[in-house]
mmCIF entry with sequence, helices, sheets and N, C-alpha, C, O atoms, coordinates in Angstrom:
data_MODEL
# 
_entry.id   MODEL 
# 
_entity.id                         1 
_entity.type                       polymer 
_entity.pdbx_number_of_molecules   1 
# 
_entity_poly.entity_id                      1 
_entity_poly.type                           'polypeptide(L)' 
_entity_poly.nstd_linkage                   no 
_entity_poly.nstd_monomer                   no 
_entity_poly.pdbx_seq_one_letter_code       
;(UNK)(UNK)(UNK)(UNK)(UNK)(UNK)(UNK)(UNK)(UNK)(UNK)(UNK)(UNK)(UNK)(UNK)(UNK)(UNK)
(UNK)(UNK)(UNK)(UNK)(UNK)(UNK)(UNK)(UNK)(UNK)(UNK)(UNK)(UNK)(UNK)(UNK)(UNK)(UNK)
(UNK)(UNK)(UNK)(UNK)(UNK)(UNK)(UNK)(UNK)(UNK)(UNK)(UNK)(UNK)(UNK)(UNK)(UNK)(UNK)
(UNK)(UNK)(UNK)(UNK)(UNK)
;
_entity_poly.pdbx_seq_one_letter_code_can   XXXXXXXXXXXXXXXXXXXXXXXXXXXXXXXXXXXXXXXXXXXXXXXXXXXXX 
_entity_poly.pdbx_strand_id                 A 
# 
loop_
_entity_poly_seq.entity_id 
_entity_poly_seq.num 
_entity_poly_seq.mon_id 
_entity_poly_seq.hetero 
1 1  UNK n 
1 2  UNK n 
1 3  UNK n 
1 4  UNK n 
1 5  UNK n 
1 6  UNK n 
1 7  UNK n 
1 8  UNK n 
1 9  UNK n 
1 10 UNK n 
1 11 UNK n 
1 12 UNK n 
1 13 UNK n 
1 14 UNK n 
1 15 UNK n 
1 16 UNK n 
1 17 UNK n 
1 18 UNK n 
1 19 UNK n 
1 20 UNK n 
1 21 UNK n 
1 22 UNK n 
1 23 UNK n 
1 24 UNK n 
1 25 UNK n 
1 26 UNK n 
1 27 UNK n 
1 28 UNK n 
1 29 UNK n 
1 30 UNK n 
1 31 UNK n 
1 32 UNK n 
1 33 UNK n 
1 34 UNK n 
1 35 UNK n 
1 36 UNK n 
1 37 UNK n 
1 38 UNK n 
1 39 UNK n 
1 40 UNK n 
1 41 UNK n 
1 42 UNK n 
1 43 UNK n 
1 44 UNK n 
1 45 UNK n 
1 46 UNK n 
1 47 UNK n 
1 48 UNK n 
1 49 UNK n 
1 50 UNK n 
1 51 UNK n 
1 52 UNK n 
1 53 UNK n 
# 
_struct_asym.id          A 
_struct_asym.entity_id   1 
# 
loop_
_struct_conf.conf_type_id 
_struct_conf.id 
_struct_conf.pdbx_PDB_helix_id 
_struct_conf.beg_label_comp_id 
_struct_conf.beg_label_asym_id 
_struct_conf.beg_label_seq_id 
_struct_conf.pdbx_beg_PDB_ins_code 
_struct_conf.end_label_comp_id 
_struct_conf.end_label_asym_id 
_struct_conf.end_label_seq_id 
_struct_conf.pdbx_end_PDB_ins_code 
_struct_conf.beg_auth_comp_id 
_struct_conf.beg_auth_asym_id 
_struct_conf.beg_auth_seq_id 
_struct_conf.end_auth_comp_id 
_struct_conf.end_auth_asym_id 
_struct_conf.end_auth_seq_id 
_struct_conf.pdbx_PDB_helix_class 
_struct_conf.details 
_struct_conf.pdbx_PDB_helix_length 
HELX_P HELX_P1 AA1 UNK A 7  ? UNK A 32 ? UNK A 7  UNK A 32 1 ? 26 
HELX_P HELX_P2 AA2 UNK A 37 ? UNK A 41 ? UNK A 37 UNK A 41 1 ? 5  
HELX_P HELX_P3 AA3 UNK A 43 ? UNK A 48 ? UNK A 43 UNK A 48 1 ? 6  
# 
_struct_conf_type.id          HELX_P 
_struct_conf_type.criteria    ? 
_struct_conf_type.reference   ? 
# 
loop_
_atom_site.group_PDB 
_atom_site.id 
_atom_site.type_symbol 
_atom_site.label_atom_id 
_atom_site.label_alt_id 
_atom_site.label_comp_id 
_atom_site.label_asym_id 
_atom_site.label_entity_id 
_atom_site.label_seq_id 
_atom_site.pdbx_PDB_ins_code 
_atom_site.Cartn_x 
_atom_site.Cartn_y 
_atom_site.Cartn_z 
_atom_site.occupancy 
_atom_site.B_iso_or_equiv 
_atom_site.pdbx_formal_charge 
_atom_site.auth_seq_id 
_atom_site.auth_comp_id 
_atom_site.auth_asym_id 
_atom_site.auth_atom_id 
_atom_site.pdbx_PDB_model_num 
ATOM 1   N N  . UNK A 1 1  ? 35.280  -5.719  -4.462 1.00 0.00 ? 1  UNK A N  1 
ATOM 2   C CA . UNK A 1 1  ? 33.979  -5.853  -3.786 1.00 0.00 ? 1  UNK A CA 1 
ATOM 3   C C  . UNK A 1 1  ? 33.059  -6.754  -4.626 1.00 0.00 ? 1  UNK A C  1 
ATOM 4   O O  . UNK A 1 1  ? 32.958  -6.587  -5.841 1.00 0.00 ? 1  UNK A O  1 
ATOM 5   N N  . UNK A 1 2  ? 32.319  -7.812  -3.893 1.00 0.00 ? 2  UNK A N  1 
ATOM 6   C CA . UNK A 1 2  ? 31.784  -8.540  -4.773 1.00 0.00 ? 2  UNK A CA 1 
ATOM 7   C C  . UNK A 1 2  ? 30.299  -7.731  -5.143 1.00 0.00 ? 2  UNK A C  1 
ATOM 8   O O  . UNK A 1 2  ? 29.743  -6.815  -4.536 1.00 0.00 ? 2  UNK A O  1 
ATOM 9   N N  . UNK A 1 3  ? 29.900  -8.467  -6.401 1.00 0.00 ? 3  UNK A N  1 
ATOM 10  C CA . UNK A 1 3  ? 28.841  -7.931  -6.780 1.00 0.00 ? 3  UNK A CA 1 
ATOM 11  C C  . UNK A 1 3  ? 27.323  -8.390  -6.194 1.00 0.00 ? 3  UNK A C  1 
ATOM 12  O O  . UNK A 1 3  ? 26.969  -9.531  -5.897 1.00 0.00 ? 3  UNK A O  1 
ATOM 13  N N  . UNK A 1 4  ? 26.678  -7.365  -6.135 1.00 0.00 ? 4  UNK A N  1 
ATOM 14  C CA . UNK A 1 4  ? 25.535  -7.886  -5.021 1.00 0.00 ? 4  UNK A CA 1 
ATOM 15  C C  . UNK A 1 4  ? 24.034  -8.665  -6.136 1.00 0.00 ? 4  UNK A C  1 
ATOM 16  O O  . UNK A 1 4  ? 23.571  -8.080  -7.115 1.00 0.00 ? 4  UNK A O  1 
ATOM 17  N N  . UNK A 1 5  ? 23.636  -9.792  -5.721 1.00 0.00 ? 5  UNK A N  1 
ATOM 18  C CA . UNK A 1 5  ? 22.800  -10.336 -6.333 1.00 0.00 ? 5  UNK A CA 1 
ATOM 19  C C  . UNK A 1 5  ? 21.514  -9.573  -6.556 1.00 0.00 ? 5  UNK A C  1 
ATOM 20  O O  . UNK A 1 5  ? 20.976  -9.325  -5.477 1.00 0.00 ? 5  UNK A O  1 
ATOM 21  N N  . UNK A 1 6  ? 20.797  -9.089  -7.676 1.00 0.00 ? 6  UNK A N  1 
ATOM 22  C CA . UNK A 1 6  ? 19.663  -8.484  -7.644 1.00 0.00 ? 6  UNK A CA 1 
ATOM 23  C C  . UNK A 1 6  ? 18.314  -9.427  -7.073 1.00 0.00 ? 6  UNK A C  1 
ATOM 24  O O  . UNK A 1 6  ? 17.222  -9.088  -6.618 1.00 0.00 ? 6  UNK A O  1 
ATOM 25  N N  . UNK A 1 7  ? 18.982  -10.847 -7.342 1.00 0.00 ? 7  UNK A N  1 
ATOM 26  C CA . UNK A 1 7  ? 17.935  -11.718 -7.063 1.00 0.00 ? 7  UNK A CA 1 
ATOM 27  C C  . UNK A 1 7  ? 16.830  -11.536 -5.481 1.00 0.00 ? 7  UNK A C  1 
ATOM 28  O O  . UNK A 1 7  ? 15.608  -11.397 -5.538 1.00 0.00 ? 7  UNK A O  1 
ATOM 29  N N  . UNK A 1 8  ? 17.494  -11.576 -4.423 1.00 0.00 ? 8  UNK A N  1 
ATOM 30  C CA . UNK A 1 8  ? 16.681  -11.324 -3.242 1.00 0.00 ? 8  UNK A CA 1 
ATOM 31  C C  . UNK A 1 8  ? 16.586  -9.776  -2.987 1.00 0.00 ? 8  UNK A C  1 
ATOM 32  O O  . UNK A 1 8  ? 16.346  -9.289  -1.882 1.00 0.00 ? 8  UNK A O  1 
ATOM 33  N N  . UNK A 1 9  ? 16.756  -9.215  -3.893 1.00 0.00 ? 9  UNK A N  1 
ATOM 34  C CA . UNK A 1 9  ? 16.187  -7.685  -3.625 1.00 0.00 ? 9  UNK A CA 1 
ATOM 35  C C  . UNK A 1 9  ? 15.089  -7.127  -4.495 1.00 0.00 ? 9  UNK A C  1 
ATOM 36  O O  . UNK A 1 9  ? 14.541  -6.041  -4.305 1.00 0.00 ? 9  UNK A O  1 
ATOM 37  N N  . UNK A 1 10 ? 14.845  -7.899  -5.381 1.00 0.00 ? 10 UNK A N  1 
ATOM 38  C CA . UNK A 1 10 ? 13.759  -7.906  -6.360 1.00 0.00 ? 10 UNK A CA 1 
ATOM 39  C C  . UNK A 1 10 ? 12.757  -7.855  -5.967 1.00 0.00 ? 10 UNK A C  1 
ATOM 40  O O  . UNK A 1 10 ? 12.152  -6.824  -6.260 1.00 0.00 ? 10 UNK A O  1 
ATOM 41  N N  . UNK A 1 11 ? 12.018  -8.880  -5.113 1.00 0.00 ? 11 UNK A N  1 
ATOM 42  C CA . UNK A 1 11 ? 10.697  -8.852  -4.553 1.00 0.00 ? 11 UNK A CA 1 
ATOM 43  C C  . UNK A 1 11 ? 10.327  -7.943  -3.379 1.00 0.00 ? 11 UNK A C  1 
ATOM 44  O O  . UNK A 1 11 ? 9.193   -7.520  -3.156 1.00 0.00 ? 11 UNK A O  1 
ATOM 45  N N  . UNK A 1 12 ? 11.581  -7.661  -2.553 1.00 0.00 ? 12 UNK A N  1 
ATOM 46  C CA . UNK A 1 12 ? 11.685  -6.764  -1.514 1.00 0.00 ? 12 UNK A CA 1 
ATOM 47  C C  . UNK A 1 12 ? 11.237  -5.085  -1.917 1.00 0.00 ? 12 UNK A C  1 
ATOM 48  O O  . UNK A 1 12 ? 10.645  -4.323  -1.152 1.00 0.00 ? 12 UNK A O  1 
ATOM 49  N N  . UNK A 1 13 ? 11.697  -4.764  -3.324 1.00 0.00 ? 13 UNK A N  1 
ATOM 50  C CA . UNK A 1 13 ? 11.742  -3.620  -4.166 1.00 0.00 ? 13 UNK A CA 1 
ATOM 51  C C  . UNK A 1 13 ? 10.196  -3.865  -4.771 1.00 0.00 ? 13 UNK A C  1 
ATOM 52  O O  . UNK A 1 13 ? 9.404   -2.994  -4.412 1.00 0.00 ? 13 UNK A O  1 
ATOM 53  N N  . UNK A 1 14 ? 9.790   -4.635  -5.404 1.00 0.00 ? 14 UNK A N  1 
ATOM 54  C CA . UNK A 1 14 ? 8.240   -5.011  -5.847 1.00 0.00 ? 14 UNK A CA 1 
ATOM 55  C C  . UNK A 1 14 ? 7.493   -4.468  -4.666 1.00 0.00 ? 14 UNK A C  1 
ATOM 56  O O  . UNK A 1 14 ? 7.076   -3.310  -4.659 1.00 0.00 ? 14 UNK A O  1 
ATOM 57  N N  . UNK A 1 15 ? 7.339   -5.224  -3.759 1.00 0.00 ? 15 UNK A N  1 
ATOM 58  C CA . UNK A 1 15 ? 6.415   -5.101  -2.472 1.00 0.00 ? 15 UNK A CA 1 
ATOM 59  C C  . UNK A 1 15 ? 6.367   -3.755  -1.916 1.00 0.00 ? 15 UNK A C  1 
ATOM 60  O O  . UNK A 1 15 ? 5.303   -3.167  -1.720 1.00 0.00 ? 15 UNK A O  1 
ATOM 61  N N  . UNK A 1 16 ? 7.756   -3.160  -1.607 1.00 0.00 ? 16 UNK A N  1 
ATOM 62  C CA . UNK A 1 16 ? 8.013   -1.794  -1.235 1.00 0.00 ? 16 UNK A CA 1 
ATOM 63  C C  . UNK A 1 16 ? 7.124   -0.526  -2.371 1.00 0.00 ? 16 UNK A C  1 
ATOM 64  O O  . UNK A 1 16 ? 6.742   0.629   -2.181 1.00 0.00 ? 16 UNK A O  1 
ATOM 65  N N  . UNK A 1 17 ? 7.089   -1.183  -3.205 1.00 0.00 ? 17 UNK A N  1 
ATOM 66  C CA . UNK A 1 17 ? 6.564   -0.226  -4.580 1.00 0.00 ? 17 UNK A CA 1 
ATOM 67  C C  . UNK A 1 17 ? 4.712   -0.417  -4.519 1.00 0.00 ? 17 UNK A C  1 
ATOM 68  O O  . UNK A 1 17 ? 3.870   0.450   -4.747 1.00 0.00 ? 17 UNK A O  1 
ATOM 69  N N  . UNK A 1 18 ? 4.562   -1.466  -4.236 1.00 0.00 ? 18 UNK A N  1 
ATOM 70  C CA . UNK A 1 18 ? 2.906   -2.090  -4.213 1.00 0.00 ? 18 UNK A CA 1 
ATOM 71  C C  . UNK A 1 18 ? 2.707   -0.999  -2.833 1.00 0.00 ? 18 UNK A C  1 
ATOM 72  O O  . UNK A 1 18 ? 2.078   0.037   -3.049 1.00 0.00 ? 18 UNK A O  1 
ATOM 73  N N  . UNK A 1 19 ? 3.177   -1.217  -1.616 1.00 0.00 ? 19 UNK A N  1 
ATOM 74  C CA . UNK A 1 19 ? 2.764   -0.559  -0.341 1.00 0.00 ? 19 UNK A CA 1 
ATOM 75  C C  . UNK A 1 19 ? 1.946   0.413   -1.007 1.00 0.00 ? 19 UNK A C  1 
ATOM 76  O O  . UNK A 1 19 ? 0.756   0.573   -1.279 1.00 0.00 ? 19 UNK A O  1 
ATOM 77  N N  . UNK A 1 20 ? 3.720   1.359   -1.263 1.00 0.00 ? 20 UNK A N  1 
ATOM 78  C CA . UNK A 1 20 ? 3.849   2.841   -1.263 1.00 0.00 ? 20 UNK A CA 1 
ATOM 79  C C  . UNK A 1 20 ? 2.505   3.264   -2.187 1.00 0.00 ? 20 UNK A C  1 
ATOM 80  O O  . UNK A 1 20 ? 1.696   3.967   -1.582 1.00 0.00 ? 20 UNK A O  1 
ATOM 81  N N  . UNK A 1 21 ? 2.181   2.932   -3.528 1.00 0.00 ? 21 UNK A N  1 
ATOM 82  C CA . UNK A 1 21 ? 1.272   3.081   -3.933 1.00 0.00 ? 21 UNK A CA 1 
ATOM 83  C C  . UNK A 1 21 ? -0.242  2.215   -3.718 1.00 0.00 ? 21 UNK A C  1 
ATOM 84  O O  . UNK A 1 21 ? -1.307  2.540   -4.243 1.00 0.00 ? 21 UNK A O  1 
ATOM 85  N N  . UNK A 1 22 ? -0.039  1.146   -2.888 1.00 0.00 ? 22 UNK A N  1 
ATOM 86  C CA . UNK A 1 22 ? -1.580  1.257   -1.760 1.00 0.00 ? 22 UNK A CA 1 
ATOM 87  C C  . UNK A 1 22 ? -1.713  1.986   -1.078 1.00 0.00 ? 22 UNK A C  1 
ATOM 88  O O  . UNK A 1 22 ? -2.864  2.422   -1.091 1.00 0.00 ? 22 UNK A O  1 
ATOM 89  N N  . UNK A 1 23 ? -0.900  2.552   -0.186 1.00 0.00 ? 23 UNK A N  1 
ATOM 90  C CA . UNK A 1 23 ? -0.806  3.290   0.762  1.00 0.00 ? 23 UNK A CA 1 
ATOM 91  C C  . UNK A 1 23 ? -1.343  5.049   0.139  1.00 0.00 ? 23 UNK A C  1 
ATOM 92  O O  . UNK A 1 23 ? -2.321  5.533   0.709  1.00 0.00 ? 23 UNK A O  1 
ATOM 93  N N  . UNK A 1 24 ? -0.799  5.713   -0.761 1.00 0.00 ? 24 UNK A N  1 
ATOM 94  C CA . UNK A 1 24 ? -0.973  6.649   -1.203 1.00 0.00 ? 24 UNK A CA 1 
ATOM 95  C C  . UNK A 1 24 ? -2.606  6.444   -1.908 1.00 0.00 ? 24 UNK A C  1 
ATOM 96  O O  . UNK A 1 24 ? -3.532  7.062   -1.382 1.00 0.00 ? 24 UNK A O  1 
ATOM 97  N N  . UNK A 1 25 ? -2.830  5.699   -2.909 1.00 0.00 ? 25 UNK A N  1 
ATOM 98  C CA . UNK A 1 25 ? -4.266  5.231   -3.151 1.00 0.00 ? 25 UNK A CA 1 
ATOM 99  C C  . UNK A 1 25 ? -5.220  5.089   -2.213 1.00 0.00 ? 25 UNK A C  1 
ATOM 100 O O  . UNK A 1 25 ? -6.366  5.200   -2.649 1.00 0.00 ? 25 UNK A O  1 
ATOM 101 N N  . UNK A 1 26 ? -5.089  4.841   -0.855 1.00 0.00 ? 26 UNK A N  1 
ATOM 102 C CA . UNK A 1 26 ? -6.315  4.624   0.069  1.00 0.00 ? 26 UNK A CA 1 
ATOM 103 C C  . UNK A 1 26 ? -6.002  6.221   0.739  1.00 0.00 ? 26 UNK A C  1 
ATOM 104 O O  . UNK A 1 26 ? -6.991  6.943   0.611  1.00 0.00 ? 26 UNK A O  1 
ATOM 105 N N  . UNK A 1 27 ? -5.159  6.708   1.227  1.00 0.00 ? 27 UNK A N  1 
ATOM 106 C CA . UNK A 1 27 ? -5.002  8.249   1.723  1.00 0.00 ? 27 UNK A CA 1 
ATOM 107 C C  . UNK A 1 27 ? -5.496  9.108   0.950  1.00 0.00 ? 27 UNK A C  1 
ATOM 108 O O  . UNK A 1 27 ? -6.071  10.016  1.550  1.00 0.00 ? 27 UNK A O  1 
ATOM 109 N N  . UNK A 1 28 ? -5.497  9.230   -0.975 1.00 0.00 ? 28 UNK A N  1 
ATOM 110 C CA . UNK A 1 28 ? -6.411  9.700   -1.190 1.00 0.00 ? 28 UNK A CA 1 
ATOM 111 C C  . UNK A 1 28 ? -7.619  9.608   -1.644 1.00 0.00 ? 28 UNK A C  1 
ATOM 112 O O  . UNK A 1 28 ? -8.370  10.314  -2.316 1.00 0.00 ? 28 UNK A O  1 
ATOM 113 N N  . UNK A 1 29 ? -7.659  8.484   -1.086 1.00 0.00 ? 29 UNK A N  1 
ATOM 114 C CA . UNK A 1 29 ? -9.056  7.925   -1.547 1.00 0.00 ? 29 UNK A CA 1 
ATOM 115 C C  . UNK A 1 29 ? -10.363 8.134   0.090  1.00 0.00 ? 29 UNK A C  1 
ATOM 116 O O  . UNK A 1 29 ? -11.591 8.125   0.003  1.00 0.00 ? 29 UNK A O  1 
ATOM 117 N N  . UNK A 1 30 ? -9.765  8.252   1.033  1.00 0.00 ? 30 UNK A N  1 
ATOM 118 C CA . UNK A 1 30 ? -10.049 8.353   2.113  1.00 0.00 ? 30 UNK A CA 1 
ATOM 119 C C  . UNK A 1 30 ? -10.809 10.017  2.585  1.00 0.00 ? 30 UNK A C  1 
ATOM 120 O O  . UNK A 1 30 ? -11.827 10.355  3.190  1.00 0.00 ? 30 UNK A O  1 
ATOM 121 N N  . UNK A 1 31 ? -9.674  10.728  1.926  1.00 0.00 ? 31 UNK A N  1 
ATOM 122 C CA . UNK A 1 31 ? -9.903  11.944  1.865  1.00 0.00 ? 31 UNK A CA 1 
ATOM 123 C C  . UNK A 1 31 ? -10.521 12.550  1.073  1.00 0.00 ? 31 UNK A C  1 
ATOM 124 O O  . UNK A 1 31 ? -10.851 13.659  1.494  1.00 0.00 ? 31 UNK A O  1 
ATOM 125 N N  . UNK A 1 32 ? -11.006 12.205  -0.424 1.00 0.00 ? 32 UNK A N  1 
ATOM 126 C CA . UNK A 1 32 ? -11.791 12.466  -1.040 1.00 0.00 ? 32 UNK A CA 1 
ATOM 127 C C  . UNK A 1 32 ? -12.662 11.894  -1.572 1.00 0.00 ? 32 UNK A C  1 
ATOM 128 O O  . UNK A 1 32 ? -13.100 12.344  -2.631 1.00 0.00 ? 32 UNK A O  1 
ATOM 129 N N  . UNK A 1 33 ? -13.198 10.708  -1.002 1.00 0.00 ? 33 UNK A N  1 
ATOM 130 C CA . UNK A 1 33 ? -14.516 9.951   -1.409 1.00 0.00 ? 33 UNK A CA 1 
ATOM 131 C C  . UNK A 1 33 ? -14.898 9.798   -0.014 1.00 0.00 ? 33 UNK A C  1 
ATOM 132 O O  . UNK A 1 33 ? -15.870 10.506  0.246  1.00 0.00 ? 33 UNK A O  1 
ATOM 133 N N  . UNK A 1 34 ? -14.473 9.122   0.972  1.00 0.00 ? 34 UNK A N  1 
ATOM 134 C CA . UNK A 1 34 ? -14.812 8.525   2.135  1.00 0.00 ? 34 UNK A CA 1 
ATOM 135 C C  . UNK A 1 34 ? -15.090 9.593   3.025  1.00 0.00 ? 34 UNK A C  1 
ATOM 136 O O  . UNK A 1 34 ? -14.171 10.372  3.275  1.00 0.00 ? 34 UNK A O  1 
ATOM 137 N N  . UNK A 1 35 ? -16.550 9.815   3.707  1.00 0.00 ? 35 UNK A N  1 
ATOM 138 C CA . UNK A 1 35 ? -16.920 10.982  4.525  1.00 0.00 ? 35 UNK A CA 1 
ATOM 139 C C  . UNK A 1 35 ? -16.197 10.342  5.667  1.00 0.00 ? 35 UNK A C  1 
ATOM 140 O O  . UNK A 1 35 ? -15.963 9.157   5.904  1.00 0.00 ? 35 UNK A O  1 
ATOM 141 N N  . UNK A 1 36 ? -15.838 11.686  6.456  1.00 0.00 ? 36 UNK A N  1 
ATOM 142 C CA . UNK A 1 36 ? -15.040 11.472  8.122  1.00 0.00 ? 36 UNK A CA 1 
ATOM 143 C C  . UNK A 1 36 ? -15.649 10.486  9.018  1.00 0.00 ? 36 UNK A C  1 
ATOM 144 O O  . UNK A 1 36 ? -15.008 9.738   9.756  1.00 0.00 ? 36 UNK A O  1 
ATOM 145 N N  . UNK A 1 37 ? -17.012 10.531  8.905  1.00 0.00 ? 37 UNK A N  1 
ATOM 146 C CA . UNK A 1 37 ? -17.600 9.834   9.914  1.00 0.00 ? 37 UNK A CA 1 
ATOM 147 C C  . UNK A 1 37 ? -17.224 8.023   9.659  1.00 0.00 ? 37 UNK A C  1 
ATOM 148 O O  . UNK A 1 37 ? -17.119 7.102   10.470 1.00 0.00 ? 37 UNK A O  1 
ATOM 149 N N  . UNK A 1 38 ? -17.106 8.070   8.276  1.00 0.00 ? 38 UNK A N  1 
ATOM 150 C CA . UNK A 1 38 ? -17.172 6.395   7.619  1.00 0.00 ? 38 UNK A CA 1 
ATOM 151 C C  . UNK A 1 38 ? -15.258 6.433   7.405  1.00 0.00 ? 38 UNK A C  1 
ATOM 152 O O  . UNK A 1 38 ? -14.799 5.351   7.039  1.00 0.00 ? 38 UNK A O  1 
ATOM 153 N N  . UNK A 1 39 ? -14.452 7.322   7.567  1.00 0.00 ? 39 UNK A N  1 
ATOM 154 C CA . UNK A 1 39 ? -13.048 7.022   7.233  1.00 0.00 ? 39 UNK A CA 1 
ATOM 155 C C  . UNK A 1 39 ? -12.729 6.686   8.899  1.00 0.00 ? 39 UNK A C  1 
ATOM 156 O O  . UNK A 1 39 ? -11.761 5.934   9.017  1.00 0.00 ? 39 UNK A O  1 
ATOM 157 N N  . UNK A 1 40 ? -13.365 7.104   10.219 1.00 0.00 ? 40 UNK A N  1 
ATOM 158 C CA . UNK A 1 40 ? -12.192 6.401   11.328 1.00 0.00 ? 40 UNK A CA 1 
ATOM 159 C C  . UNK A 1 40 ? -12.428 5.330   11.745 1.00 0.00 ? 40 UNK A C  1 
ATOM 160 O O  . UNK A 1 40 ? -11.558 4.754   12.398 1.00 0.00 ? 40 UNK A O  1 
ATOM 161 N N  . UNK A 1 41 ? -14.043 4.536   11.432 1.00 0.00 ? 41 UNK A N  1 
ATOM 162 C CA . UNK A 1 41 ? -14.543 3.391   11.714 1.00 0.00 ? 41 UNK A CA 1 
ATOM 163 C C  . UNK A 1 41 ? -13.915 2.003   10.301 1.00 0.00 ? 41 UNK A C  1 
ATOM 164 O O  . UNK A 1 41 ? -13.888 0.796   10.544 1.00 0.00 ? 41 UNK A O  1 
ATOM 165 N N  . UNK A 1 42 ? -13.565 2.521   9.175  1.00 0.00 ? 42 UNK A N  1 
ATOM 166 C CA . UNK A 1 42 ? -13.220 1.405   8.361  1.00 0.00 ? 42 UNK A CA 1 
ATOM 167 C C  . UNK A 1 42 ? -11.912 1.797   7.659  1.00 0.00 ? 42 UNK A C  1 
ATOM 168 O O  . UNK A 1 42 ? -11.682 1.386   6.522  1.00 0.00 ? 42 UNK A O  1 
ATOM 169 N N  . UNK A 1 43 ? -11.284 2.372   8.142  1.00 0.00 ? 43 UNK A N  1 
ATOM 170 C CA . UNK A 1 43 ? -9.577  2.636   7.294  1.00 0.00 ? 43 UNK A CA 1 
ATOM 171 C C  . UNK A 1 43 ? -9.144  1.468   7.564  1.00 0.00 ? 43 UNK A C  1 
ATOM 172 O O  . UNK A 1 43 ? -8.603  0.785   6.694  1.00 0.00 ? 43 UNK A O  1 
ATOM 173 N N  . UNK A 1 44 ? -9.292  1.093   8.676  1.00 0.00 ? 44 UNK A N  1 
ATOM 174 C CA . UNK A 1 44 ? -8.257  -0.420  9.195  1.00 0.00 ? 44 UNK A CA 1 
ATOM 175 C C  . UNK A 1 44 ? -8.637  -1.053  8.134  1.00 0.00 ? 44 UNK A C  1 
ATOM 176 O O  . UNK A 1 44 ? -7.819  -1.353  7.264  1.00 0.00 ? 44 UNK A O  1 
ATOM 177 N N  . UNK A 1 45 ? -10.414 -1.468  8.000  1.00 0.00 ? 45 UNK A N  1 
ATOM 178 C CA . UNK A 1 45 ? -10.880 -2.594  7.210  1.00 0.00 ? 45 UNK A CA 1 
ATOM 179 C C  . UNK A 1 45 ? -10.578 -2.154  5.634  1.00 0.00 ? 45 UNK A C  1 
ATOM 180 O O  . UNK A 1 45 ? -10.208 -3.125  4.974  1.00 0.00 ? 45 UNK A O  1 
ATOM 181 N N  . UNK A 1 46 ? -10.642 -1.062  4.971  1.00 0.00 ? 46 UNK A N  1 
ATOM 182 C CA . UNK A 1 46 ? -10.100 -0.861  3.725  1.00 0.00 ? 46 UNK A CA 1 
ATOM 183 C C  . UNK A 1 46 ? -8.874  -1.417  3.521  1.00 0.00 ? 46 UNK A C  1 
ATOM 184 O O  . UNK A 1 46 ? -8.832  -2.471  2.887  1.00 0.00 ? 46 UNK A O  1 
ATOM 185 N N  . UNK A 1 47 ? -8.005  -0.993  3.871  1.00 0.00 ? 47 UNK A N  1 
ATOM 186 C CA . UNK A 1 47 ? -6.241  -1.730  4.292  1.00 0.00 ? 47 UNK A CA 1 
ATOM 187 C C  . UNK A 1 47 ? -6.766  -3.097  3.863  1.00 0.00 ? 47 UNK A C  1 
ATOM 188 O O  . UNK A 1 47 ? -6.767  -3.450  2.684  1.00 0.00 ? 47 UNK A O  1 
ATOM 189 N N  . UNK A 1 48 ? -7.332  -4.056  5.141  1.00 0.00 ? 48 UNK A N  1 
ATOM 190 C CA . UNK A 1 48 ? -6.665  -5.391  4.849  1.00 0.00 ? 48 UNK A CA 1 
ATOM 191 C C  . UNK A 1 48 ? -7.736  -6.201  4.035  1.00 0.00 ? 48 UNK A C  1 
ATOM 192 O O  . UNK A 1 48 ? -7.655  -7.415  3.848  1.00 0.00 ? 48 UNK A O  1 
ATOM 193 N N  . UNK A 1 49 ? -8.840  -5.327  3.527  1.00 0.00 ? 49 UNK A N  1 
ATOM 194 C CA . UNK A 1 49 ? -9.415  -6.175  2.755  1.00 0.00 ? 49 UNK A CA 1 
ATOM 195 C C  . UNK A 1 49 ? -9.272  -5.012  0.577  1.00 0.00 ? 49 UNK A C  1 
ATOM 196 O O  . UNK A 1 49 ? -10.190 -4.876  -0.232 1.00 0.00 ? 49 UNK A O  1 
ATOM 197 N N  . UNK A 1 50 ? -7.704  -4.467  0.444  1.00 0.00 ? 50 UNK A N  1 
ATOM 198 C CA . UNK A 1 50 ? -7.784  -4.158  -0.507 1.00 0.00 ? 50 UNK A CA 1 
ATOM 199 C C  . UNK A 1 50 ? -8.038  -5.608  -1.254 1.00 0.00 ? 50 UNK A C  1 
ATOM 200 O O  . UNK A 1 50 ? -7.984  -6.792  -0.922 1.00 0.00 ? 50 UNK A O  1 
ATOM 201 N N  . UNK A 1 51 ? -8.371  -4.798  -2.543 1.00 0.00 ? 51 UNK A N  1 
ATOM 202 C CA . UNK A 1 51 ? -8.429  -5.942  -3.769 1.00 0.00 ? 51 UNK A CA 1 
ATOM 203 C C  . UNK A 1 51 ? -7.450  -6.260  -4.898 1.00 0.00 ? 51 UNK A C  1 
ATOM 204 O O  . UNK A 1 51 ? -7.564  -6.009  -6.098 1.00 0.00 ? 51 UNK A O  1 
ATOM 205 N N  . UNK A 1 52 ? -5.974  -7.172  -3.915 1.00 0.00 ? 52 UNK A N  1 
ATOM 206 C CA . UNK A 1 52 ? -5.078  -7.090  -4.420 1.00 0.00 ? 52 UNK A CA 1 
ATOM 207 C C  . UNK A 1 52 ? -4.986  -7.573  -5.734 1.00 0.00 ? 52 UNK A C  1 
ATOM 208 O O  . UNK A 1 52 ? -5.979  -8.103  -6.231 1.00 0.00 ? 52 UNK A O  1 
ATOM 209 N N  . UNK A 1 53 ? -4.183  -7.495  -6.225 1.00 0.00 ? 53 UNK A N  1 
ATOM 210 C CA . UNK A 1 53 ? -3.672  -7.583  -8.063 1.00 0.00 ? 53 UNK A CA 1 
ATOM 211 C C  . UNK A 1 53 ? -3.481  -9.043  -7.907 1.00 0.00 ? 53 UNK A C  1 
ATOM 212 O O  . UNK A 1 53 ? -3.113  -9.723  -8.865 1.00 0.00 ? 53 UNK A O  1 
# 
């Protein structure tokens, strides 16, 4: 069996890792800073305007 290149799975594995921990960072960040009334009007806009690395 040939051996599988790490090369194009590298960034796929990076990105998957960035999500998971944006994703977990704004859920609890949502839930414990952001009052209800201000988390269903701007979750979308938190998402796409994080302040990526």
């Amino acid at each position: 069996m040939p051996q599988l290149n790490p090369s194009p799975w590298f960034p796929i594995f990076i990105l998957a890792w960035l999500t998971m921990i944006v994703m977990l960072t704004k859920t609890l960040k949502t839930k414990t800073i952001t009052p209800p009334l201000q988390k269903t009007s701007t979750s979308s806009l938190n998402f796409w305007t994080w302040p990526w690395p």
